[in-house]
Backbone as CSV, one residue per row, in Angstrom:
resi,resn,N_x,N_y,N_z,CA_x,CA_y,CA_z,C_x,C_y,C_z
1,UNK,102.996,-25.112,15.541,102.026,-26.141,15.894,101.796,-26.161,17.398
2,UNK,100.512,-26.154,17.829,100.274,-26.269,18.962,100.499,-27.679,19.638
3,UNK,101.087,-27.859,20.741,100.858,-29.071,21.476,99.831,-30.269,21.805
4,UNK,98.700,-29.888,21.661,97.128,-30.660,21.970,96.260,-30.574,20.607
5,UNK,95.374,-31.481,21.019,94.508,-31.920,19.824,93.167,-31.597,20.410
6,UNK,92.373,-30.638,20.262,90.904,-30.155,21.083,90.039,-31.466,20.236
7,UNK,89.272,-31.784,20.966,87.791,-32.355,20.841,86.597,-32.006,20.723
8,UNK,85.618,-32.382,20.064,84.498,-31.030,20.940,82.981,-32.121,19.935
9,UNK,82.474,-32.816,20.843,81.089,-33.306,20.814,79.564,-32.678,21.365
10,UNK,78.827,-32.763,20.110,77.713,-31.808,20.172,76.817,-32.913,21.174
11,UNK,75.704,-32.380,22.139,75.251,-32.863,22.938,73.771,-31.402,22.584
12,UNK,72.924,-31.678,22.100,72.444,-30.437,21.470,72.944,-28.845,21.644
13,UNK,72.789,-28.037,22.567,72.970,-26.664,23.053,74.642,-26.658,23.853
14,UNK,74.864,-28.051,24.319,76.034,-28.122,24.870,76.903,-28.790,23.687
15,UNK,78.131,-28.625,24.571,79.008,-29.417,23.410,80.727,-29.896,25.034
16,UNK,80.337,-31.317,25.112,81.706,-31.744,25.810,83.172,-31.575,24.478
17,UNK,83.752,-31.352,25.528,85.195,-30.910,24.833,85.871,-31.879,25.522
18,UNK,86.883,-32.702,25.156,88.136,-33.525,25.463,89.190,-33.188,24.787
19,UNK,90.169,-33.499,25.285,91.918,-33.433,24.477,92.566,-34.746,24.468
20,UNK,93.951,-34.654,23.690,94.493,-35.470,23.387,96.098,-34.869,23.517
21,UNK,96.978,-35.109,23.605,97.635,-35.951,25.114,97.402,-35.319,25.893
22,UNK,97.219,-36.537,27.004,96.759,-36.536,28.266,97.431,-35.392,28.691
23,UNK,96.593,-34.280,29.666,97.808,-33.257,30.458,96.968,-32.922,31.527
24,UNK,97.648,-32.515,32.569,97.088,-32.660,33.665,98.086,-31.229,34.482
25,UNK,97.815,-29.384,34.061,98.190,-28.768,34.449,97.875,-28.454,35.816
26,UNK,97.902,-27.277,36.466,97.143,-26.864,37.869,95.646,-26.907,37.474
27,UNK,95.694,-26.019,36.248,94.186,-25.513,35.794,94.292,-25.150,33.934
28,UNK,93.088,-25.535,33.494,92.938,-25.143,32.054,92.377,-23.966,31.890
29,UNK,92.254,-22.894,31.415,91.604,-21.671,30.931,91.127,-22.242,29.068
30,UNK,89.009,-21.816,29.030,88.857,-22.075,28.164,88.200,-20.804,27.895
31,UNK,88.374,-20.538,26.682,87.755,-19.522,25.986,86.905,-19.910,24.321
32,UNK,85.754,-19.311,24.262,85.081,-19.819,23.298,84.176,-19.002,22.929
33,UNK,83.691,-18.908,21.550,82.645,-17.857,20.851,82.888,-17.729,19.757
34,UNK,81.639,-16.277,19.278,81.754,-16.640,17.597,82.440,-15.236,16.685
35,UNK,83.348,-14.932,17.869,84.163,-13.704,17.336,84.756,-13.246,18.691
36,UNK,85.367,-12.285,18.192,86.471,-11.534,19.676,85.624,-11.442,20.087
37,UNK,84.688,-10.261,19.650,83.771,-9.144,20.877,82.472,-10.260,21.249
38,UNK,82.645,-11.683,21.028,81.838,-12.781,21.922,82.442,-14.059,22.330
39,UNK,83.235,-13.726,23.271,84.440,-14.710,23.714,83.972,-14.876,25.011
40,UNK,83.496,-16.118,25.427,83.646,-16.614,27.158,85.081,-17.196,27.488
41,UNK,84.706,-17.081,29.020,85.542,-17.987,29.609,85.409,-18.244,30.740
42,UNK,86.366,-19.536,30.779,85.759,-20.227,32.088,87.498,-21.286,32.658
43,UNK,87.486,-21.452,33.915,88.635,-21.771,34.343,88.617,-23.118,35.180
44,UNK,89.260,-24.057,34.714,88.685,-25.276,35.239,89.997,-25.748,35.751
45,UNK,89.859,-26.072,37.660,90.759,-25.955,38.558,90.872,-27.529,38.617
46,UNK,89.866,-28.465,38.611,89.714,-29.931,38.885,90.605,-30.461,37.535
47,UNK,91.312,-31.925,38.117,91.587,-32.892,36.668,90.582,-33.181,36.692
48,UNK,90.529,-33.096,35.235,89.491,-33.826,34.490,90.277,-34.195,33.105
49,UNK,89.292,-35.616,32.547,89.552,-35.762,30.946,88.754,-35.173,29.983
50,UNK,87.625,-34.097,30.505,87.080,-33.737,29.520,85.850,-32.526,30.633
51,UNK,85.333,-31.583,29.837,84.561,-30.592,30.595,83.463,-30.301,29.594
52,UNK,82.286,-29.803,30.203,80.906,-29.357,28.878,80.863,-28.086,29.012
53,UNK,80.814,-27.427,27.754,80.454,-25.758,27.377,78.703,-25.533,27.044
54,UNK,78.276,-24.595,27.663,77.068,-24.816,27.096,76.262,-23.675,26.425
55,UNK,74.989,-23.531,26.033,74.431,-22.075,25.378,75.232,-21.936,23.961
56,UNK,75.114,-23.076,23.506,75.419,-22.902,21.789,74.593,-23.014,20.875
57,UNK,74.502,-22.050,20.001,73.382,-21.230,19.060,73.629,-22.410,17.766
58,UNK,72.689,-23.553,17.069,72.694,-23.993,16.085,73.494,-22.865,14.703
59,UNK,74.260,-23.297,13.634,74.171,-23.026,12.615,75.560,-21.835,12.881
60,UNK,76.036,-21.362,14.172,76.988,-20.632,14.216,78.264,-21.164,14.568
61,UNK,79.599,-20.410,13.756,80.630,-21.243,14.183,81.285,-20.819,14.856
62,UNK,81.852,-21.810,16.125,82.589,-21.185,17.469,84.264,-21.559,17.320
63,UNK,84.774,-20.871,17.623,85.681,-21.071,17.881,86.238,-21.478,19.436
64,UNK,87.254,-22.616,19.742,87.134,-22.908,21.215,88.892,-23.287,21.374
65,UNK,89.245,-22.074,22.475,90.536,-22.453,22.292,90.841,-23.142,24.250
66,UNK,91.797,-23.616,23.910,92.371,-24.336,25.685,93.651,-23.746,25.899
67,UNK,93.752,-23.011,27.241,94.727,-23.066,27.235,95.574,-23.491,28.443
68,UNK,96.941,-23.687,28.912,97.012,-24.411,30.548,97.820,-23.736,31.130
69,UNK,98.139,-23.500,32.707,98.263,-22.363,33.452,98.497,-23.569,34.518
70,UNK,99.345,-22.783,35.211,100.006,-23.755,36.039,99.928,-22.553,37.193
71,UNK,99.223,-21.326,37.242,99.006,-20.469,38.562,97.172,-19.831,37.492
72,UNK,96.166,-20.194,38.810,95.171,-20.540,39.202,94.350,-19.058,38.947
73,UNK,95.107,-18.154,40.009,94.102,-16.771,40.582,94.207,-15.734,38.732
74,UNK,93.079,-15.459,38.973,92.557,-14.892,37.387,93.236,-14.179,36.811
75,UNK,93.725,-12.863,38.267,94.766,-11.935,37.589,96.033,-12.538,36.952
76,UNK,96.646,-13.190,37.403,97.995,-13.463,37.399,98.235,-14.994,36.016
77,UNK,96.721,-15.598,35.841,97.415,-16.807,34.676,97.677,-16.356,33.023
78,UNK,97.132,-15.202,33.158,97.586,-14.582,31.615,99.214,-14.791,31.570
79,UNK,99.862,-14.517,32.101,101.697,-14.447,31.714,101.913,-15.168,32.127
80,UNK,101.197,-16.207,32.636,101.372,-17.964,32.714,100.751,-19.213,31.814
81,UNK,99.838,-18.632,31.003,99.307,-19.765,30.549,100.021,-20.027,29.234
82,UNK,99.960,-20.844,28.912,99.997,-21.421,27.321,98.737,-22.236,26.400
83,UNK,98.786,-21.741,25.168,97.749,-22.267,24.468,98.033,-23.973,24.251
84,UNK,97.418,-24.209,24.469,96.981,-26.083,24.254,96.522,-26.884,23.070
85,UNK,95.442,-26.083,22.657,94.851,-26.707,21.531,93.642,-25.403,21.129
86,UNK,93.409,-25.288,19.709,92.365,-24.260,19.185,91.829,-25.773,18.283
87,UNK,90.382,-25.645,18.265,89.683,-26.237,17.220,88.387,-25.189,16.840
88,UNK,87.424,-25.284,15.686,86.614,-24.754,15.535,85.111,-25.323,15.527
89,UNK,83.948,-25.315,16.040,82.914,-26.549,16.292,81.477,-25.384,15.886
90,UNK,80.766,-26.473,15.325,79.208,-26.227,15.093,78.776,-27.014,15.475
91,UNK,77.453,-26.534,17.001,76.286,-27.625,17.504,75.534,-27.709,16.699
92,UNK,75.164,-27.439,15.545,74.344,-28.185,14.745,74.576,-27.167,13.281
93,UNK,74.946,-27.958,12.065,75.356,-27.622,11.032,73.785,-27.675,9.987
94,UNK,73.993,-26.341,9.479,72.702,-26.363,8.388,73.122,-26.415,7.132
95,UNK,72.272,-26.761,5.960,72.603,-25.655,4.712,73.167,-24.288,4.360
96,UNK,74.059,-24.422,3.541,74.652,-22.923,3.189,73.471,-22.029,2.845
97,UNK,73.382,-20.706,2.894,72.062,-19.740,3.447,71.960,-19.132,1.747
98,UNK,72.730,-19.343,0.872,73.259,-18.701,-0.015,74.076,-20.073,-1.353
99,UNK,74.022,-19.493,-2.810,74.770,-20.292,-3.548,76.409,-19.586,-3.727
100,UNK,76.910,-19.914,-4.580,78.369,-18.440,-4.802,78.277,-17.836,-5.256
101,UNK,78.606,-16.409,-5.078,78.258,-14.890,-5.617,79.449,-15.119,-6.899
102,UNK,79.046,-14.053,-8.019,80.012,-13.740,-8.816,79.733,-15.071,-9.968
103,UNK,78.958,-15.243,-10.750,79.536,-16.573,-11.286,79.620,-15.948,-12.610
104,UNK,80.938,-16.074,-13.411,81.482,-15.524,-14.635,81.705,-16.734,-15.361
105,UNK,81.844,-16.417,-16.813,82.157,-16.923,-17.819,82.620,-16.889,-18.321
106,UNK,83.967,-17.324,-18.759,84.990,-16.723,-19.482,85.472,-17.550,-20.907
107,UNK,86.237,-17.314,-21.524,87.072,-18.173,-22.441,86.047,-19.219,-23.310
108,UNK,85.224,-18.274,-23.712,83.861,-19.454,-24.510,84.317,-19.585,-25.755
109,UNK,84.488,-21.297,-26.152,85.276,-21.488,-27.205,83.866,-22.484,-27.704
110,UNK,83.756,-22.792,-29.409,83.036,-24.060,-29.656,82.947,-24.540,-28.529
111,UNK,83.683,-25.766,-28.196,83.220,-26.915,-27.197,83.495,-27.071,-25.243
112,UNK,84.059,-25.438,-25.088,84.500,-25.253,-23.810,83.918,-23.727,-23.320
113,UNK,84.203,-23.979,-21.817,84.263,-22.222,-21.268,84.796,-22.856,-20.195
114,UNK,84.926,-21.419,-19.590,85.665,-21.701,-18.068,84.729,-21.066,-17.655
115,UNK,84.042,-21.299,-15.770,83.404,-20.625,-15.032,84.337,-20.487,-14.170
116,UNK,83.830,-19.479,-13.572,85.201,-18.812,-11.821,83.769,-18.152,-10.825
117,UNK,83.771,-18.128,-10.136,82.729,-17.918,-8.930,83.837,-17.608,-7.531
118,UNK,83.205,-16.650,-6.692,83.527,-16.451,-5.743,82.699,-17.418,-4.504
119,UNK,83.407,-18.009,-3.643,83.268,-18.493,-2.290,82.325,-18.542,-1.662
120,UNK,81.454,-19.166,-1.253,80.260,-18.844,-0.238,81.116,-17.843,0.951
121,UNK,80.180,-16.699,1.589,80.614,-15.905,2.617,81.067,-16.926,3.991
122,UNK,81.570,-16.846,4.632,81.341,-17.292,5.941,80.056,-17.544,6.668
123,UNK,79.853,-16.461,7.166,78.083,-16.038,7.584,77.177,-17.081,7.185
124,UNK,77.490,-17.517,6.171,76.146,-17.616,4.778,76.434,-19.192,4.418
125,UNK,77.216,-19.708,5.529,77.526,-21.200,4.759,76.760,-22.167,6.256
126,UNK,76.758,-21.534,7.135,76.073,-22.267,8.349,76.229,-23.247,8.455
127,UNK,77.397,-24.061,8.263,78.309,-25.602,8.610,79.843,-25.286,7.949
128,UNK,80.238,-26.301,7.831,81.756,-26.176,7.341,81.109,-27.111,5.907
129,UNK,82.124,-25.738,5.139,81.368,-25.843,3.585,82.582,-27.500,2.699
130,UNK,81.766,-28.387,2.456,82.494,-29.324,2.190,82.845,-29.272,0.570
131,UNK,82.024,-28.625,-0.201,82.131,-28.156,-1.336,81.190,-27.818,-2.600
132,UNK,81.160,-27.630,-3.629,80.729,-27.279,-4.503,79.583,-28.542,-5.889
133,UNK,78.705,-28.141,-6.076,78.136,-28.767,-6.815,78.123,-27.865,-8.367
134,UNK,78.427,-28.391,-9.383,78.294,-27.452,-10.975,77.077,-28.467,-12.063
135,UNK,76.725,-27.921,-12.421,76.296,-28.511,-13.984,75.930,-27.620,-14.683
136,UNK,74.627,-27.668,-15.962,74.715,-26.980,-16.916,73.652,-27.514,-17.086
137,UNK,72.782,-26.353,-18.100,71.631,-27.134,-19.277,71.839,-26.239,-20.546
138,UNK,71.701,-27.108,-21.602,71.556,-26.488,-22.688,70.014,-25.719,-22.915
139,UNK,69.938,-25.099,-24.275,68.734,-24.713,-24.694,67.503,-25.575,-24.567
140,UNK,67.995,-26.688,-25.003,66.711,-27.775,-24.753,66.213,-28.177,-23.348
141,UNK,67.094,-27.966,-22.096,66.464,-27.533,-21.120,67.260,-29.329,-20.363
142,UNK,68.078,-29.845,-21.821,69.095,-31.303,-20.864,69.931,-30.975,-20.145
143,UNK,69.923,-31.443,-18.662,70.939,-30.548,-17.637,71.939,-32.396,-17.832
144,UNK,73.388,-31.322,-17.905,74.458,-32.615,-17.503,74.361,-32.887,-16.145
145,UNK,75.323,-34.227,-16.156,75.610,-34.842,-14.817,76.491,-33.584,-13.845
146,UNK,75.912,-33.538,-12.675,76.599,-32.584,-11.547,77.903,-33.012,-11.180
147,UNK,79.039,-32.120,-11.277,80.692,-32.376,-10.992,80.637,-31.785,-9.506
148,UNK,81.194,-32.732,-8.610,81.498,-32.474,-6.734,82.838,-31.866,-7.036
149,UNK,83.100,-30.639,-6.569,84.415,-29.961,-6.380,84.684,-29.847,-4.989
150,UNK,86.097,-29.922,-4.257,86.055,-29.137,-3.647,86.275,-28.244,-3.024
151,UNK,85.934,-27.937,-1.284,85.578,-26.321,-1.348,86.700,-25.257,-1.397
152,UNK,87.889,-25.879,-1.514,88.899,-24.757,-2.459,88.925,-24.184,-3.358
153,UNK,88.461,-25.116,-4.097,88.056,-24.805,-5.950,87.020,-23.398,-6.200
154,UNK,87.378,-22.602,-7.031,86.820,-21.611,-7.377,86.712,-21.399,-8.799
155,UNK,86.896,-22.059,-9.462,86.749,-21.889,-10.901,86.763,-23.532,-11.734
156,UNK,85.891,-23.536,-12.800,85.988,-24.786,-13.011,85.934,-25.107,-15.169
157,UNK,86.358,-25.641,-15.483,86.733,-25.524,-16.938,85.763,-26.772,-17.795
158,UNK,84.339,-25.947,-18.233,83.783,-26.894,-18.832,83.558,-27.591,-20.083
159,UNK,84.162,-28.834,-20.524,84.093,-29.221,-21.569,83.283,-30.356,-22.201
160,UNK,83.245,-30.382,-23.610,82.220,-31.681,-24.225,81.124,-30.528,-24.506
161,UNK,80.807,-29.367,-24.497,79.967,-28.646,-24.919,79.969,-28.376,-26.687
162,UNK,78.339,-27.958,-26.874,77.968,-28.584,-28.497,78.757,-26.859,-29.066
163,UNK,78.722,-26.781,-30.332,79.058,-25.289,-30.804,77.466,-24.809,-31.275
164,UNK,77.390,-23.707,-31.408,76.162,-23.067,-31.704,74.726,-23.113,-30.378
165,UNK,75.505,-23.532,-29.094,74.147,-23.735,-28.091,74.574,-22.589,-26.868
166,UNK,73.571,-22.202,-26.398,72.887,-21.545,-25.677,72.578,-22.479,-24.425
167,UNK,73.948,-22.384,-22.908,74.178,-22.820,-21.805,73.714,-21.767,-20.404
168,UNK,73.478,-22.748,-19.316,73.343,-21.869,-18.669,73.924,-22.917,-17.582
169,UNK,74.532,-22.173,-16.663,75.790,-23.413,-15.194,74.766,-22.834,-14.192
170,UNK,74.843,-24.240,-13.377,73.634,-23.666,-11.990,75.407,-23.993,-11.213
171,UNK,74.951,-23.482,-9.968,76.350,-23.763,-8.581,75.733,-23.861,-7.592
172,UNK,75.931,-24.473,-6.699,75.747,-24.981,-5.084,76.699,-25.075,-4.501
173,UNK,76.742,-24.634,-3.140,77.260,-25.288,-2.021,77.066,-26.553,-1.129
174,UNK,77.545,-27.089,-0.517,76.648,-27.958,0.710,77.969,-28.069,1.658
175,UNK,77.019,-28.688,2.604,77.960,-28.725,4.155,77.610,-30.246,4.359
176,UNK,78.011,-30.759,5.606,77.374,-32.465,6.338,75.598,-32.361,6.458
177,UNK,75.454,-31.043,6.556,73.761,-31.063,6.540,73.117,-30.949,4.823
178,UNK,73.847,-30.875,3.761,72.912,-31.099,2.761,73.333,-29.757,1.700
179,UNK,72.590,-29.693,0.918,73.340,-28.767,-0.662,72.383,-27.214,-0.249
180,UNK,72.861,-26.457,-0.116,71.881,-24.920,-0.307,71.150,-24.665,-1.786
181,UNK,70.954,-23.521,-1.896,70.131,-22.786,-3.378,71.361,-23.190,-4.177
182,UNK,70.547,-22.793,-5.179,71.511,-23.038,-6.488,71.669,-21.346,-7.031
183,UNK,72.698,-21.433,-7.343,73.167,-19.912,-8.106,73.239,-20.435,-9.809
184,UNK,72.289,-19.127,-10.659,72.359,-19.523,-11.815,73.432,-18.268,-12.646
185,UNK,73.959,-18.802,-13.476,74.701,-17.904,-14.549,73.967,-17.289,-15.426
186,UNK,74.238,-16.086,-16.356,73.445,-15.798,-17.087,74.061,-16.771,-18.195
187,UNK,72.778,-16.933,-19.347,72.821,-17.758,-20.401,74.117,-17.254,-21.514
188,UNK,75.061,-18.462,-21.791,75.834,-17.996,-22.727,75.740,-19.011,-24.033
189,UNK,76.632,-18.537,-25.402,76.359,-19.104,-26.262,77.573,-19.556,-26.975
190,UNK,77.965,-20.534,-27.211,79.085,-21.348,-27.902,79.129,-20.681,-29.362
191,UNK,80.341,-20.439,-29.994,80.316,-19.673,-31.532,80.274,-20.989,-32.214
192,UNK,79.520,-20.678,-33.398,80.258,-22.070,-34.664,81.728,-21.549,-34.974
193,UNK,82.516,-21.200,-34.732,84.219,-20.738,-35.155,84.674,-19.812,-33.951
194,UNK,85.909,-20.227,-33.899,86.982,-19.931,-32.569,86.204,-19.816,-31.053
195,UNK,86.123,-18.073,-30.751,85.789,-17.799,-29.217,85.181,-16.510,-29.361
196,UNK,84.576,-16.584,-28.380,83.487,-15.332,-27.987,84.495,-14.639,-27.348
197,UNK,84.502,-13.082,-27.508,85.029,-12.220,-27.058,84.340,-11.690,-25.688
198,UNK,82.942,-11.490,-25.534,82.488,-11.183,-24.601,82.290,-12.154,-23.472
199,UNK,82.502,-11.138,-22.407,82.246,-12.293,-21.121,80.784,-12.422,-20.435
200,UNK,80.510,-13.524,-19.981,78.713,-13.452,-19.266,78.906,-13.605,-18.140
201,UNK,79.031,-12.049,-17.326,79.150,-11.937,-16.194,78.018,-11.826,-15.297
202,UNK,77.371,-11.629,-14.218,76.609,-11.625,-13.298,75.894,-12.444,-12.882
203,UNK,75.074,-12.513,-12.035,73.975,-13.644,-11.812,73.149,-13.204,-10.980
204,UNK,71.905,-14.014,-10.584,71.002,-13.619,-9.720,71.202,-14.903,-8.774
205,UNK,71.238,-14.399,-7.084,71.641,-15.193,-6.420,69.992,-15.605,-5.659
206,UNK,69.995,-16.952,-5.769,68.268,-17.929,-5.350,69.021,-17.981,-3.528
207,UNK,67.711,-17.258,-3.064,67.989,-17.635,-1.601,67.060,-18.252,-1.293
208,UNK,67.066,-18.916,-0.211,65.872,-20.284,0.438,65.218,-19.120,1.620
């Protein structure tokens, strides 16, 4: 566990950063971006309770780490500093770009199945993915009430289904900004007796 608690308030393109407990080294070293090979940094010699980063791209996620150094000159605070606090921040969070790839069907009994879906990508979720939306429509085209999962969940076990009908599961993502496309399953069909042997794998993924 790291020592500090990072902060980090969006101010549109900028974003002020504060910490939590108070520390007051020689100098902080901050580094920030949206991968190794796009990492700034910047070295802040003044106390302060808080400093602004700026030139942040909506919809991408940065990573912003602190770290504190108690010797100043550039060469020399690497084998002096220590990390402080890492948090991860989006100046402005969108819709996921994408629904979840992979959505399978498994274990189709009379009145149940299980679905399993793979993860929205990283890339493709453009906020921090809070979780999952599921439902279903039968043949007649009645969609059930939508079940909120969340965004750990990767598989979900649906029951109260009729025997002899013909289903189809939509899936979503959403973030603090709102729900993305919906990913549909291909259509499966409940037996009148035991379980379907075959599985209804694939889907076509709805992009916005």
């Amino acid at each position: 566990d790291l020592p500090g608690q990072i902060h980090v308030k969006s101010q549109g393109t900028n974003a002020v950063v504060t910490w939590t407990p108070e520390y007051n080294p020689k100098c902080f070293v901050v580094d920030w971006g949206t991968s190794k090979e796009n990492m700034h940094m910047k070295i802040i010699t003044t106390a302060t309770g808080n400093f602004t980063l700026d030139n942040f791209q909506p919809y991408k996620l940065y990573k912003i780490m602190v770290h504190a150094s108690d010797v100043c000159q550039c060469e020399s605070f690497v084998r002096h500093e220590t990390t402080f606090g890492v948090t991860h921040f989006y100046s402005i969070e969108g819709v996921p770009r994408t629904g979840p790839a992979n959505v399978t069907i498994l274990n189709i009994t009379k009145h149940s199945a299980l679905v399993k879906w793979t993860e929205i990508a990283a890339e493709d979720r453009l906020g921090f993915l809070q979780g999952y939306r599921i439902s279903y429509t039968d043949s007649s085209r009645k969609k059930s009430p939508a079940v909120t999962l969340n965004a750990s969940i990767t598989s979900y076990h649906l029951t109260g289904l009729k025997e002899k009908t013909t289903y189809r599961v939509q899936i979503s993502g959403f973030t603090n900004a709102g729900e993305g496309p919906l990913t549909l399953s291909q259509p499966f069909s409940t037996p009148k007796y035991g379980t379907v042997e075959p599985l209804c794998i694939c889907i076509t993924q709805h992009e916005s």
